[in-house]
MARLUM-507788 format. One record per residue (C-alpha): residue number from 1; x, y, z. Coordinates in Angstrom, 2 decimals, decimal comma, m for minus. Layout:
<lumtors>
@num=NUM | xx=X | yy=Y | zz=Z
...
</lumtors>
This chain:
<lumtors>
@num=1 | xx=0,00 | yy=0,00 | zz=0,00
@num=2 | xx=2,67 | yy=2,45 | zz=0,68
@num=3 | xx=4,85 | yy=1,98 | zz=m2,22
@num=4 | xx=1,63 | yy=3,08 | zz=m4,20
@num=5 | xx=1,20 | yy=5,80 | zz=m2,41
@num=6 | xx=4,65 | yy=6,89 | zz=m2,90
@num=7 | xx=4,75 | yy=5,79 | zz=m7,10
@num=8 | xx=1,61 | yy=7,72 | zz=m6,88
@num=9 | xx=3,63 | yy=11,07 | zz=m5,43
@num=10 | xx=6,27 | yy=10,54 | zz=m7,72
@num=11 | xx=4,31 | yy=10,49 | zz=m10,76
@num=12 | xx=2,31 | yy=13,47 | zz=m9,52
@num=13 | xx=5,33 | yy=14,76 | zz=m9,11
@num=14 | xx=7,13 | yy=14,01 | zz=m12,71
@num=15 | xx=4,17 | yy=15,25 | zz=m14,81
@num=16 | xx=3,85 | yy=19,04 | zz=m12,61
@num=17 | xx=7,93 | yy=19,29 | zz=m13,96
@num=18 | xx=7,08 | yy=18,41 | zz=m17,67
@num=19 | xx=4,10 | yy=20,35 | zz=m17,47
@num=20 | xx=4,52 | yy=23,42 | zz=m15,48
@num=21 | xx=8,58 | yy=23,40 | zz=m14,82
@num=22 | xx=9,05 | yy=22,76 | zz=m18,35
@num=23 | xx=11,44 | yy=19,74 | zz=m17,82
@num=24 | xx=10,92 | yy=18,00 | zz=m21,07
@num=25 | xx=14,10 | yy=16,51 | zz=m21,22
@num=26 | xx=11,95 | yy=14,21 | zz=m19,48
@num=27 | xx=10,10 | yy=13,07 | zz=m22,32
@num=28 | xx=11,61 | yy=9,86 | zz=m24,12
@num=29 | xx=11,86 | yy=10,63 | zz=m27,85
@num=30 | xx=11,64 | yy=14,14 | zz=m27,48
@num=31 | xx=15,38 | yy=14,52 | zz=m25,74
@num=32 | xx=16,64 | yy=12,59 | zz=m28,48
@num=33 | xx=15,29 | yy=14,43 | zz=m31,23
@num=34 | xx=17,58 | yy=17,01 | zz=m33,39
@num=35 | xx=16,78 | yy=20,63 | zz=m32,57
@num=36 | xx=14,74 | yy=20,80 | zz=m36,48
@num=37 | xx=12,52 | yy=18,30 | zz=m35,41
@num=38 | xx=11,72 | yy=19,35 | zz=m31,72
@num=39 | xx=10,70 | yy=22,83 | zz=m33,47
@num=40 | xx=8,05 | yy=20,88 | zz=m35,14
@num=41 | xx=6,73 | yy=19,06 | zz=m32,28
@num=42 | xx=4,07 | yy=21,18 | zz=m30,11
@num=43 | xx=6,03 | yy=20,92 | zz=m26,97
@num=44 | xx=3,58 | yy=22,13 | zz=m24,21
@num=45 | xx=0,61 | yy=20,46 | zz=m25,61
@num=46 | xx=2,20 | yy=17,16 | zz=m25,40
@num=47 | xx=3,69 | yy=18,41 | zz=m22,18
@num=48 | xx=0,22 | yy=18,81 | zz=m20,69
@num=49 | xx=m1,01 | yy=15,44 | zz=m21,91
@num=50 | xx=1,80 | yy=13,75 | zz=m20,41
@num=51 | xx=0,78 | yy=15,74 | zz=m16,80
@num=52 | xx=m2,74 | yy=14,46 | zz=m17,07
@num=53 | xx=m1,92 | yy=11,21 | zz=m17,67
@num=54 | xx=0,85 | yy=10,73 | zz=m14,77
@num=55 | xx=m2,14 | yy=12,13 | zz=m12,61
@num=56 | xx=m4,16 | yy=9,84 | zz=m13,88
@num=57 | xx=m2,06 | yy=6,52 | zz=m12,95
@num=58 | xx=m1,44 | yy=8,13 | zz=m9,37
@num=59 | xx=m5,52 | yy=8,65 | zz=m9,16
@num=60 | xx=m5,58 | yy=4,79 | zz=m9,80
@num=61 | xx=m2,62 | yy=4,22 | zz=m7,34
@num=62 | xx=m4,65 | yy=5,99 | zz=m4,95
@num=63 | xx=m7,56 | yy=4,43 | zz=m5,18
@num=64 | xx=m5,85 | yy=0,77 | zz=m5,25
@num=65 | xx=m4,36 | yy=2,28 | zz=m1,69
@num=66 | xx=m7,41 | yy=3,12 | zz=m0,34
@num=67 | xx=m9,09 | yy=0,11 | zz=m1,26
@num=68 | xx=m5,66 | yy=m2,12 | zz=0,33
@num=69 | xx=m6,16 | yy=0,24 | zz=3,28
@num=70 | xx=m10,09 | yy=m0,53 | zz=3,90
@num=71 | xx=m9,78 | yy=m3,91 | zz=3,19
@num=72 | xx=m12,55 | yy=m3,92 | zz=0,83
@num=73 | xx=m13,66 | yy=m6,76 | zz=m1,40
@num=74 | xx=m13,00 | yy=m4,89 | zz=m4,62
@num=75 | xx=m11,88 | yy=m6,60 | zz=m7,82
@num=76 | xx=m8,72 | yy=m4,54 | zz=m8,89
@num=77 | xx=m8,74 | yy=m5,92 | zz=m13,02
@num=78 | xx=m11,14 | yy=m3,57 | zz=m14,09
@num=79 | xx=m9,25 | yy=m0,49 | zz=m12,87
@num=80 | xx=m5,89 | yy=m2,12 | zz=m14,49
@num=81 | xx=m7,85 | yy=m2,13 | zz=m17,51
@num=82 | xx=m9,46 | yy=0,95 | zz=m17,40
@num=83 | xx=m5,48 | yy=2,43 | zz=m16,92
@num=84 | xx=m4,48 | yy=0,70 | zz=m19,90
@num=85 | xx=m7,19 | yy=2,05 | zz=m21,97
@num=86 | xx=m6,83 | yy=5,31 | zz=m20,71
@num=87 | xx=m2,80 | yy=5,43 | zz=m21,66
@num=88 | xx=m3,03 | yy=4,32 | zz=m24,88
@num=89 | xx=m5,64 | yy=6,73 | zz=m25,58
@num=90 | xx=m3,33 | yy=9,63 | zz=m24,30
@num=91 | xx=m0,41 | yy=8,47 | zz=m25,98
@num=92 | xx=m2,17 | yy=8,58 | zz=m29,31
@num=93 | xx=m3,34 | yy=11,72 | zz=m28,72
@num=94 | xx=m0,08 | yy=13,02 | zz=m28,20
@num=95 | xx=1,22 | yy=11,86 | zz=m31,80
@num=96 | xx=m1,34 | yy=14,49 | zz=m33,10
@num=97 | xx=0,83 | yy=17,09 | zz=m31,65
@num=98 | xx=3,98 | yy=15,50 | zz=m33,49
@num=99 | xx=4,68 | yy=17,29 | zz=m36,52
@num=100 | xx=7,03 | yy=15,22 | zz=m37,61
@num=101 | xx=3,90 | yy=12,42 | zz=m38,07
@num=102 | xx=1,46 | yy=14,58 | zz=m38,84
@num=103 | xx=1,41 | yy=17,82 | zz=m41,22
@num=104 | xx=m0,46 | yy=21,03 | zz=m40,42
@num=105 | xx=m3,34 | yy=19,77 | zz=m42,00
@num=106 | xx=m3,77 | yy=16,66 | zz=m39,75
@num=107 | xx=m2,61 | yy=13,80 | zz=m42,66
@num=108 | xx=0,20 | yy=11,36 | zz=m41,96
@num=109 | xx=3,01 | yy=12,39 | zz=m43,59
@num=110 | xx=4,89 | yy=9,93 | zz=m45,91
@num=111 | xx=7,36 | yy=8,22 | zz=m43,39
@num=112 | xx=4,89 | yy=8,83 | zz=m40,86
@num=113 | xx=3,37 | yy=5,09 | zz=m40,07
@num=114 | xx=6,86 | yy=4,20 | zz=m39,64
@num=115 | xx=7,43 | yy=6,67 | zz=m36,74
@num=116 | xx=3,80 | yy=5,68 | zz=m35,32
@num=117 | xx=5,26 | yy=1,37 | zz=m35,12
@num=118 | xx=6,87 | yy=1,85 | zz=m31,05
@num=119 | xx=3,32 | yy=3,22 | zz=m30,47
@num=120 | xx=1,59 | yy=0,40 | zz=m32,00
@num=121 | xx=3,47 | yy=m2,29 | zz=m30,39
@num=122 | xx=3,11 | yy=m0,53 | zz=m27,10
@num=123 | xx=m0,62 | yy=m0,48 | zz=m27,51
@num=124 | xx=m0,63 | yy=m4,07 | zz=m28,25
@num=125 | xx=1,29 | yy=m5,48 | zz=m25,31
@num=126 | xx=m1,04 | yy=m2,85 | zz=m23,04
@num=127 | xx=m4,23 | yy=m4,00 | zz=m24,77
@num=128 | xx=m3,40 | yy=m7,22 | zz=m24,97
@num=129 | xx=m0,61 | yy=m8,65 | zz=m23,55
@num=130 | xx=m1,38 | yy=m7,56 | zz=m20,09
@num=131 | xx=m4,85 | yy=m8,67 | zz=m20,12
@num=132 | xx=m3,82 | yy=m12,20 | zz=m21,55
@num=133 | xx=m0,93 | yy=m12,06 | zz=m18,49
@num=134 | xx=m3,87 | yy=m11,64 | zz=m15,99
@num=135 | xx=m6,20 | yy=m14,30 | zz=m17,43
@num=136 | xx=m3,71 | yy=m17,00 | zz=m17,04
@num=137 | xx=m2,93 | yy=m15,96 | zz=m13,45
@num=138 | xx=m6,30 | yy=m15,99 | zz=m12,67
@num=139 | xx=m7,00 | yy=m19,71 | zz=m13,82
@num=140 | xx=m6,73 | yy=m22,49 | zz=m11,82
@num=141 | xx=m3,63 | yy=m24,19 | zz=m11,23
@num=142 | xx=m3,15 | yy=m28,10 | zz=m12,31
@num=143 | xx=m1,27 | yy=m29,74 | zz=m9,36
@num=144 | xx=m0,41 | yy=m33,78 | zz=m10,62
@num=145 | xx=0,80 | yy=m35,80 | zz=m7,71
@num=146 | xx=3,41 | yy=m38,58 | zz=m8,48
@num=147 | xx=5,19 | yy=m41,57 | zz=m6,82
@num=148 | xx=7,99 | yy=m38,92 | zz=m6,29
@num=149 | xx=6,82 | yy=m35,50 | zz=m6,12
@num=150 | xx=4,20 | yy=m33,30 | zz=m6,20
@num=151 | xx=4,37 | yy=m31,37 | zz=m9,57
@num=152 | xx=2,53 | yy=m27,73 | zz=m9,90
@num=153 | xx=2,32 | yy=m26,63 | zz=m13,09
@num=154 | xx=2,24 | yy=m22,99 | zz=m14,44
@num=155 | xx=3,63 | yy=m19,79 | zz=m13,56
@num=156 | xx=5,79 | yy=m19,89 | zz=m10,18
@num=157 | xx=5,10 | yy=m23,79 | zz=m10,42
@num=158 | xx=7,14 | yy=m26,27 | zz=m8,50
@num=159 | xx=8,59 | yy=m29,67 | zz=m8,18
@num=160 | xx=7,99 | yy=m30,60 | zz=m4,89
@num=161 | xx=10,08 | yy=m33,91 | zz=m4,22
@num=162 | xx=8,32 | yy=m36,01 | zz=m1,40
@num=163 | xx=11,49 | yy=m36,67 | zz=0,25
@num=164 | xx=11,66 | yy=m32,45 | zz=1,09
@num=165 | xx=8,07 | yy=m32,45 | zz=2,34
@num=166 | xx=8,37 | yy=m32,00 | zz=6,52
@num=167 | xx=4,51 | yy=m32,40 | zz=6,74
@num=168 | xx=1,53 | yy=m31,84 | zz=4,96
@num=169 | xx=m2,06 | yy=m29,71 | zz=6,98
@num=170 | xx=m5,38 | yy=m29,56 | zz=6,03
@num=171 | xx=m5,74 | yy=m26,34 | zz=7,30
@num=172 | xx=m7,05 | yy=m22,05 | zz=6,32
@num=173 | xx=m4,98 | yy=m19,62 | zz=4,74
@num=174 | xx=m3,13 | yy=m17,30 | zz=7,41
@num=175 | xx=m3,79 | yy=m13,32 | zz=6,87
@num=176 | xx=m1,33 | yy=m12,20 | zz=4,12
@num=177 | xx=0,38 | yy=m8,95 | zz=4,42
@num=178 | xx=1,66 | yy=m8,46 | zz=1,47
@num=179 | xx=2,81 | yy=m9,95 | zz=m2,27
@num=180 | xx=6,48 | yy=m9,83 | zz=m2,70
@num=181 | xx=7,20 | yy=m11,68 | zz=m6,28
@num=182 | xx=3,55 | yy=m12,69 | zz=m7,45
@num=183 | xx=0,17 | yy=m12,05 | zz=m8,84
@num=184 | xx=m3,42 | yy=m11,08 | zz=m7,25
@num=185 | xx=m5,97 | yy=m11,32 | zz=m10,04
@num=186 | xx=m9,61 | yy=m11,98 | zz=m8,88
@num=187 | xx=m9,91 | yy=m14,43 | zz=m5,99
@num=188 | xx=m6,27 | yy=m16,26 | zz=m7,25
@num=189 | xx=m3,22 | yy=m15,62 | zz=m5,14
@num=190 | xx=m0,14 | yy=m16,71 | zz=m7,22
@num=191 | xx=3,53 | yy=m16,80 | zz=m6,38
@num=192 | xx=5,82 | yy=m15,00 | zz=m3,24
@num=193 | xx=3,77 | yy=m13,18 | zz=0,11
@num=194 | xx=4,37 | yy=m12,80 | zz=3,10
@num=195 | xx=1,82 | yy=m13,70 | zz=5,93
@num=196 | xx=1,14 | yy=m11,09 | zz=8,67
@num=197 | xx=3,03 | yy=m13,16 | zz=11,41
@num=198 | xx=6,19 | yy=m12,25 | zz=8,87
@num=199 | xx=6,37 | yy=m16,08 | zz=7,27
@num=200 | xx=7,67 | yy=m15,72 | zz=3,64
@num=201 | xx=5,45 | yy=m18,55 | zz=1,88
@num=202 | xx=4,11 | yy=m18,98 | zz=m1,68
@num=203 | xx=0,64 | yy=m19,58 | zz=m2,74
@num=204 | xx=m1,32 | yy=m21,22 | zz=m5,20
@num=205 | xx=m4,62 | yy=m20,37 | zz=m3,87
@num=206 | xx=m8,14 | yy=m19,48 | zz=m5,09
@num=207 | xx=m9,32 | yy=m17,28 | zz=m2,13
@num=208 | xx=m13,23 | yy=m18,69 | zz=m2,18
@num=209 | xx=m11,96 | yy=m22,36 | zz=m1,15
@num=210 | xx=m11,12 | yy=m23,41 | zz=1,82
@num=211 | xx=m9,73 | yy=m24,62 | zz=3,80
@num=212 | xx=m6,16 | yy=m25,17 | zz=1,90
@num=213 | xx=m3,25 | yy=m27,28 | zz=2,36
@num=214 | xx=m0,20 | yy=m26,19 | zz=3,73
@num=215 | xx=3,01 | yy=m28,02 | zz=2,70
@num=216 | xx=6,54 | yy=m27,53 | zz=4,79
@num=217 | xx=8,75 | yy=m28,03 | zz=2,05
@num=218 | xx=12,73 | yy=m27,31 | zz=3,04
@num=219 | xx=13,24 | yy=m24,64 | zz=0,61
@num=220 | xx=9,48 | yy=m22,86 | zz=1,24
@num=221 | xx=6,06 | yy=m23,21 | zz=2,90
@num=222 | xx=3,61 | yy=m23,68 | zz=m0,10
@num=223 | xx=m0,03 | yy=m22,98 | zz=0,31
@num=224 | xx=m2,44 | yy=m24,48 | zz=m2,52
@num=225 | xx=m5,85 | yy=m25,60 | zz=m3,48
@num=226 | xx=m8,12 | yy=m26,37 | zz=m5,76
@num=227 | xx=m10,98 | yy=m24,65 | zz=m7,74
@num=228 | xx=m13,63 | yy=m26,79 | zz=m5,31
@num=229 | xx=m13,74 | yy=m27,88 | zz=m1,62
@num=230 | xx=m13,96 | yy=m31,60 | zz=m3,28
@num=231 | xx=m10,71 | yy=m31,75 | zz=m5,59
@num=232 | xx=m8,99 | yy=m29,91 | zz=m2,84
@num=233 | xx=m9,80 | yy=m32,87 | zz=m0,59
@num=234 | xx=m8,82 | yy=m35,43 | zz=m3,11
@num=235 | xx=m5,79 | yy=m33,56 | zz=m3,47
@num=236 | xx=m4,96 | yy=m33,89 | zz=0,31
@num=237 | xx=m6,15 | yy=m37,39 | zz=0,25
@num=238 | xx=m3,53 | yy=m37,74 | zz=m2,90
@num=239 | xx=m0,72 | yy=m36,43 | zz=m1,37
@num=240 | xx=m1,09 | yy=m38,05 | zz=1,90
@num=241 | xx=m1,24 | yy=m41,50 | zz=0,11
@num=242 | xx=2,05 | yy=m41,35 | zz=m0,73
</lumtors>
């Protein structure tokens, strides 16, 4: 919560000096550019885009804050969304003001569509890399128990060799403090947190199923169900078996 609230001051902070300070070195592309070009670019109109939309992302760090802070059962996608949406849309917008794009009369000039490709490949990894990244994190993850280990497939997946496994609990999830290498999409917890009694642990967990099992491997505590009550059961029953 705090490191938003801090990228959230230091965004507000970058787009007031482009905007109002007139520190547009800061402005990738435009500090690179030969002095003819700059002269063609409208300098404090982009300037001012790029101010709304750094205030913009820190209203959205904000409000993911406040939300962390209340503890409120708010589904965060849609607002991850909504920020990619809203910075594509602003970074287009910008290219209007970019006369080396676009001439005076608002046409692409000839070499134009070549200038606009970083933009287009930027828009498609916001639009839809990032959304594909969340849907797999949010889908359920495929545990297959062996004779030797306990396999979990997909991202932060593990090979969990029964001869590491201290002991295996049917048991709830402990209050987590906070993710430190992972992903919170929906009701899945994925990857590195740390509980609020300060155990480093990593989960595989959807968060309306419970309880969970807890395994004490040597190298890390694992959490991990199943999409249902039932195949988390028969998961337990599985890995006790053996």
């Amino acid at each position: 919560m705090w490191i938003l609230i801090l990228a959230a001051g230091i965004v507000i902070a970058l787009g007031f000096a482009v905007d109002r300070l007139g520190w547009y070195h800061f402005i990738s592309g435009y500090n690179t550019m030969s002095k003819e070009k700059q002269e063609r670019v409208d300098i404090k109109k982009v300037a001012r885009l790029i101010a709304w939309m750094c205030y913009g992302i820190s209203a959205l760090f904000l409000i993911i804050a406040l939300i962390e802070l209340s503890g409120w059962n708010v589904p965060l996608e849609p607002f991850f969304l909504a920020l990619m949406v809203f910075i594509v849309g602003m970074l287009w917008r910008m290219q209007r003001y970019d006369g080396n794009i676009y001439d005076g009369a608002g046409r692409l000039r000839p070499d134009g569509k070549k200038r606009l490709i970083p933009i287009i490949i930027v828009s498609v990894v916001l639009l839809v890399g990032v959304p594909a990244l969340m849907f797999w994190f949010s889908q359920p993850t495929e545990v297959i128990v062996t004779d030797e280990a306990i396999v979990i497939e997909g991202s932060y997946g593990r090979e969990v060799p029964f001869d590491e496994v201290e002991d295996v609990t049917w048991t709830t999830l402990p209050d987590i403090a906070r993710r430190t290498n992972g992903a919170d999409t929906g009701t899945r917890l994925t990857g590195h947190f740390r509980t609020e009694a300060g155990e480093d642990v990593l989960l595989f967990i959807d968060r309306d199923v419970e309880p969970v099992i807890r395994l004490d491997w040597s190298d890390k505590t694992i959490y991990l169900n199943q999409s249902s009550f039932k195949e988390t059961r028969q998961l337990y029953e599985d890995i006790r078996s053996r």
